[in-house]
C-alpha positions in Angstrom: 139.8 91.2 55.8 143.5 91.5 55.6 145.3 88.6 56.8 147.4 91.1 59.5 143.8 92.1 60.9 142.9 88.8 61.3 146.0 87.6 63.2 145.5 90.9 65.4 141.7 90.1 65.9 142.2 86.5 66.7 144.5 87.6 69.7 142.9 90.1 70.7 139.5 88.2 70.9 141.6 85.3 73.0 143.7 87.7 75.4 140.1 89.7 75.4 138.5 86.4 76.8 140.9 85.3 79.1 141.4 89.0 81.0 137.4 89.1 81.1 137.1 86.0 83.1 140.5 87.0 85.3 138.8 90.0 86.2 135.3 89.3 86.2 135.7 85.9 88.4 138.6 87.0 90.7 137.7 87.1 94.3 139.8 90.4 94.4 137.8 92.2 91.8 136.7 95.4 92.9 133.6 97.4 90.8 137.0 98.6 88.5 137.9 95.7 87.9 134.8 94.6 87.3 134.3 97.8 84.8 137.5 97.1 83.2 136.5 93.6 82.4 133.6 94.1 81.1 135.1 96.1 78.4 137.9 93.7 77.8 134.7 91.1 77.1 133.2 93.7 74.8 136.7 94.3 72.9 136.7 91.0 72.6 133.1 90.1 71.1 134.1 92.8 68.8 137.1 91.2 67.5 135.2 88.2 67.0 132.3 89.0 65.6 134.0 90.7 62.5 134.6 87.0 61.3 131.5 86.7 60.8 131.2 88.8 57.8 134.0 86.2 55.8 132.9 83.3 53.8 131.4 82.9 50.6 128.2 82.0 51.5 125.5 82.1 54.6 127.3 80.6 57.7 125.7 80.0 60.8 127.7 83.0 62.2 126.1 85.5 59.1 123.2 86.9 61.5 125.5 88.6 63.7 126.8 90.6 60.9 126.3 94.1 61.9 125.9 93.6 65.6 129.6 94.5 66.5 129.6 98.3 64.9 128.4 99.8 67.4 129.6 98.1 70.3 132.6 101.0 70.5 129.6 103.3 71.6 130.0 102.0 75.5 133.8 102.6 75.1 133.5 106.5 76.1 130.9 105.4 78.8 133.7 102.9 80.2 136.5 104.9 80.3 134.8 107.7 82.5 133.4 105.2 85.2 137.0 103.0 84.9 138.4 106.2 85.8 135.6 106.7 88.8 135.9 103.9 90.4 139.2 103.1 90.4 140.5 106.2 92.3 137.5 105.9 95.0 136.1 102.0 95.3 132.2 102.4 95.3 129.3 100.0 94.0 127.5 101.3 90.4 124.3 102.5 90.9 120.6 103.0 88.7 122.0 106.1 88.4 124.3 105.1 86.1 122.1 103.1 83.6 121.9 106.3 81.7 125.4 105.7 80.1 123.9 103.0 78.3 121.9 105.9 76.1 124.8 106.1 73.3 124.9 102.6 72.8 121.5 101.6 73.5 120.2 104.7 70.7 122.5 102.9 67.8 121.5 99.8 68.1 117.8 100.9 68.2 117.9 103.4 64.9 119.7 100.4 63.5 117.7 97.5 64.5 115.7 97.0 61.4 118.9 96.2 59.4 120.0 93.6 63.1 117.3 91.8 62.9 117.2 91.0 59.1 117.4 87.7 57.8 121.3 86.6 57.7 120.5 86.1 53.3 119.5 89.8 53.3 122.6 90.1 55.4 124.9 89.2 53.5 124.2 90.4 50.0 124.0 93.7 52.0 126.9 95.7 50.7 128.6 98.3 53.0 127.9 100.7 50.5 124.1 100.3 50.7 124.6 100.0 54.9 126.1 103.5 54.8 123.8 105.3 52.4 121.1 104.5 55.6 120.4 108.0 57.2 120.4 105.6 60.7 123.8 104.6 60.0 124.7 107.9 59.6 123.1 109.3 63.0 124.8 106.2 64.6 128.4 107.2 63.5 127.9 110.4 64.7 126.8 108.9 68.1 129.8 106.8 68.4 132.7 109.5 67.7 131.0 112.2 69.2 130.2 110.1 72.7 134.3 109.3 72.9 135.4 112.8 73.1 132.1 114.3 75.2 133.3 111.0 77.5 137.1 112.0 77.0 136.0 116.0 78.7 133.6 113.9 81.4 136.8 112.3 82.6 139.2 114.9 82.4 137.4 116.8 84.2 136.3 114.0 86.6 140.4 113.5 87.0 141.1 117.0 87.6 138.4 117.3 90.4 139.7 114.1 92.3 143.8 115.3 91.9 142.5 118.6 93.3 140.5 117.4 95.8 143.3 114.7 97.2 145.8 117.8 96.9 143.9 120.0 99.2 142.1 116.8 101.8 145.2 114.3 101.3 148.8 113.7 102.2 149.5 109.9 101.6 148.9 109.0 98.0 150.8 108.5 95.0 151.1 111.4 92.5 152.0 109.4 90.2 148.4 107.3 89.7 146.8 110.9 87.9 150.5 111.0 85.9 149.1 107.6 84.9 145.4 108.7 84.3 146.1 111.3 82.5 148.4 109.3 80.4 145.6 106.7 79.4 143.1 109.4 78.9 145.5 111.5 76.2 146.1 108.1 74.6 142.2 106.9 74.2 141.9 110.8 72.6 145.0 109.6 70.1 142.7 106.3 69.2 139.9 107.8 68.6 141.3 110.6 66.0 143.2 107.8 64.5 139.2 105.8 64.2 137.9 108.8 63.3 140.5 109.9 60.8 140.1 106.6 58.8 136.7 107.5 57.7 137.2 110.9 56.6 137.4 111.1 54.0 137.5 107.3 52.8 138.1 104.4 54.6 142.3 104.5 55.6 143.1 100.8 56.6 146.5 101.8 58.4 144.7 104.0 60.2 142.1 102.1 61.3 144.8 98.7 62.1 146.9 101.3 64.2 144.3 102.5 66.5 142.8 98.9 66.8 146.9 97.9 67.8 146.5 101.0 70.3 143.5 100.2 71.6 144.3 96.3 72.6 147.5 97.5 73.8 146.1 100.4 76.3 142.9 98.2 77.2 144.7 94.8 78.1 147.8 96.0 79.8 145.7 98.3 82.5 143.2 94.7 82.6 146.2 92.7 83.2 147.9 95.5 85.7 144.4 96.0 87.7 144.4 92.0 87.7 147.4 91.9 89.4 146.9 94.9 91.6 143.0 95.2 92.4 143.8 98.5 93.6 145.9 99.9 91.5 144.9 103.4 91.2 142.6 103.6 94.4 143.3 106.1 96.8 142.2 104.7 100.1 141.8 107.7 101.9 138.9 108.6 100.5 137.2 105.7 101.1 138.6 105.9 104.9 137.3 109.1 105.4 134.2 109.6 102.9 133.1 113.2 103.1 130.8 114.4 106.1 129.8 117.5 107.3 132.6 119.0 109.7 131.8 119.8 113.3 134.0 122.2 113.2 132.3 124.1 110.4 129.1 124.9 112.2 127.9 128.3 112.9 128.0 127.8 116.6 132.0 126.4 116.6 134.2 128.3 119.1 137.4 126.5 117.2 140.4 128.2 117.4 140.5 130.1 114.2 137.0 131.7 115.2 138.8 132.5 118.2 141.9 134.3 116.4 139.7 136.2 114.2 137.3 137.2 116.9 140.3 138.6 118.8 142.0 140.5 115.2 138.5 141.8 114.9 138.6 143.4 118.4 141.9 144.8 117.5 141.4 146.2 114.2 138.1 146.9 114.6 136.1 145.5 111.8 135.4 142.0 110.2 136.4 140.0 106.9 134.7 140.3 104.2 132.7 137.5 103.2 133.3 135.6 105.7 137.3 135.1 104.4 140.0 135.5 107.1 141.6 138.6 107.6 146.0 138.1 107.1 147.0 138.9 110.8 144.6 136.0 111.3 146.1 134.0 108.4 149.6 134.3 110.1 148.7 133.6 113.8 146.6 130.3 111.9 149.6 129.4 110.6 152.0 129.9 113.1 149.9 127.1 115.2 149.7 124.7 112.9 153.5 125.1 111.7 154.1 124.7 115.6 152.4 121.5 115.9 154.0 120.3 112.6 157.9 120.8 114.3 157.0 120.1 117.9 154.7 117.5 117.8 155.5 116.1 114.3 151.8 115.5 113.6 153.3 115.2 110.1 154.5 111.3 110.7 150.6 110.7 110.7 150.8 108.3 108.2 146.8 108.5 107.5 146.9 111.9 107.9 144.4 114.3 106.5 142.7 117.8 106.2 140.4 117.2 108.8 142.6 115.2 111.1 145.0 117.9 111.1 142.3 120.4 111.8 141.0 118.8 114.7 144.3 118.6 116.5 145.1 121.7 116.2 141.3 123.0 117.1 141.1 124.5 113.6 138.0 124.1 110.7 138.6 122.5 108.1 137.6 125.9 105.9 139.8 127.8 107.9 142.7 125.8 107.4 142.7 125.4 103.9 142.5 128.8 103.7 145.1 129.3 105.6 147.5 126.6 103.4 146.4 128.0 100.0 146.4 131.5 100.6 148.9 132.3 103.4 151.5 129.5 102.9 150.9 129.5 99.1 150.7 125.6 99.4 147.6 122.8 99.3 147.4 120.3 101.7 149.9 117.8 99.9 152.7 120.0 99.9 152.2 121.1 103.6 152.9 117.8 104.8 154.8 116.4 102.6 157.5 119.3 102.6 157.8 118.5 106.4 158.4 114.7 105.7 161.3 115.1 103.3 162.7 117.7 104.9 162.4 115.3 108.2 164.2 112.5 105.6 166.8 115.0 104.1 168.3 116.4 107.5 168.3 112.2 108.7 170.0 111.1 105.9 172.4 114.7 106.4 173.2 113.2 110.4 173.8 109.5 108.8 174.3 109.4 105.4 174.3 105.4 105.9 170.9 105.0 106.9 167.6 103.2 105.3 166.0 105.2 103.2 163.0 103.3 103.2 163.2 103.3 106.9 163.4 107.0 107.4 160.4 107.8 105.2 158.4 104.6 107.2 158.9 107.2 110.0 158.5 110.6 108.4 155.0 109.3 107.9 154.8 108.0 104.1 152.6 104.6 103.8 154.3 103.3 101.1 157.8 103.0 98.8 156.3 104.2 95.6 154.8 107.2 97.2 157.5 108.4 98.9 159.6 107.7 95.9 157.1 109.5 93.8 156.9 112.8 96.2 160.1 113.4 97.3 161.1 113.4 93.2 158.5 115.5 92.6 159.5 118.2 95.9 163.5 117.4 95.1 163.6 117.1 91.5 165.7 114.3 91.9 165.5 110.5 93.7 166.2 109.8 97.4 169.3 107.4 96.2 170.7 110.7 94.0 170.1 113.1 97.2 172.0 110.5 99.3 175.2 110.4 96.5 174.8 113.7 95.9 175.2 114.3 100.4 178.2 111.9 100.1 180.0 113.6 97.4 179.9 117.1 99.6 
């Protein structure tokens, strides 16, 4: 083994170590963390392990020769429920067991060659360890689990950014910025793994993505250490999905009451149960009423269905009404009535607290306000106020 690679595996397997037992053993530690250090532990049993095949001779180490190739099989497995639980904070269940199959079905087809003696170990070549049709299968396993894992989480991701757009108004954008981020740079590790082996064996290919993976791996172990809930997005945990009252067959809300009326008048009803776009308008025109006189917007937990409920509307009917009317999810709804309530304060006293004024527009934290009014303004609250002042 190169004497680089060894310097990088021997920090690796002692950072590995240490964030394991941080986030295993910290009272904080939620089932993310937890996740998130059990991969550190593997990463580092990994890194350790390949010591075992130096020496001249049999070592008392030789029998674990072997044991840490196909470890990288969980990776794909831990990524996707990392990314799970760490948006919504839930306890694993059986369920789950069943990610264990990709790992679990390499060491198996392999196990003959695990359990040999540690002599017949190591006068194994890698050459004779590859010509095995097992080894073979089990390489094909271990790439092609971290890019079926890779789609499982994207499209995991892209249902839980969705869903928070259309149900939520007080998270941070940013934390699926973040996610996707990771997720783009495990795909970049695992073409530069893959890459090394075909065709040949590349060393600086292989040493780059092991530098990539320690660096992605630790610094989200050591960031979730410090923040348990670092990507969690409390809301849905607040308010788990249940069946709405208001969805019921037998609701007299006040969007079945609209339509019922623009039915009388025109005559005939929507198809497919969709809302006709008289009924869209007069929908909206209530809720917008409520959002300017009552400013239900600085509702700091507010939601879909808390919003619907005030204003005596399902929770079908108003996101309807958002996305197809207003051209807007949920998100945007609110949150263009909270900058807008911080843009026109900080217009009337150009002096005031920024962090005050979105406390009171309704946002639950500085990072999230931060994060949405760049995102709505194309520009941070500090630049709006300079650019106010130089008007």
């Amino acid at each position: 083994m190169p004497i680089l690679q060894q310097y990088l595996f021997v920090i690796g397997s002692f950072q590995g170590l240490l964030l394991a037992c941080l986030l295993l053993f910290d009272g904080r530690s939620t089932t993310a963390s937890r996740i998130l250090g059990l991969w550190c532990l593997l990463l580092a049993l990994s890194f350790l392990m390949a010591f075992s095949q130096m020496g001249e001779g049999v070592t008392p180490f030789t029998f674990l020769i072997g044991w840490r190739n196909y470890l990288p099989a969980s990776y794909g497995a831990l990524l996707y429920l990392y990314c799970r639980h760490a948006i919504i904070e839930r306890p694993l269940s059986y369920k789950d067991l069943w990610h264990l199959l990709p790992v679990l079905s390499c060491y198996l087809l392999n196990l003959d060659t695990l359990l040999a003696s540690p002599e017949a170990k190591f006068n194994m070549s890698y050459q004779d360890l590859t010509q095995s049709l097992n080894f073979r299968i089990s390489e094909y396993i271990l790439f092609l689990q971290s890019y079926i894992y890779i789609g499982f989480s994207a499209s995991l991701i892209q249902k839980y950014q969705r869903q928070a757009g259309n149900t939520l108004a007080s998270f941070n954008p940013d934390i699926f910025h973040w996610l996707w981020k990771v997720l783009i740079l495990d795909f970049i590790i695992w073409t530069l793994k893959i890459s090394s082996y075909l065709p040949g064996y590349h060393y600086v290919l292989s040493l780059l993505g092991d530098i990539l993976i320690i660096l992605l791996i630790y610094t989200i172990a050591l960031a979730q250490w410090r923040n348990p809930d670092l990507f969690l997005i409390k809301q849905f945990v607040l308010e788990p999905a249940k069946k709405d009252v208001n969805d019921e067959p037998v609701s007299s809300s006040k969007s079945e009451r609209i339509a019922e009326q623009q039915n009388d008048v025109n005559g005939s009803k929507p198809d497919s149960g969709a809302l006709e776009s008289e009924t869209r308008k007069n929908i909206l025109e209530v809720v917008q009423r409520y959002m300017t006189e009552r400013q239900g917007f600085k509702d700091n937990q507010l939601t879909l269905n808390r919003l619907a409920e005030a204003v005596e509307v399902s929770t079908h009917h108003l996101s309807e009404v958002l996305n197809q009317q207003d051209g807007k999810n949920f998100y945007r709804f609110v949150n263009g009535y909270r900058i807008d309530f911080v843009c026109e304060k900080l217009k009337q006293d150009q002096s005031a607290k920024i962090i005050e004024l979105a406390m009171e527009a309704g946002f639950s934290s500085k990072s999230t306000f931060n994060a949405v009014f760049k995102q709505l303004k194309e520009m941070t609250p500090s630049e709006y106020r300079k650019q106010l002042m130089a008007t």
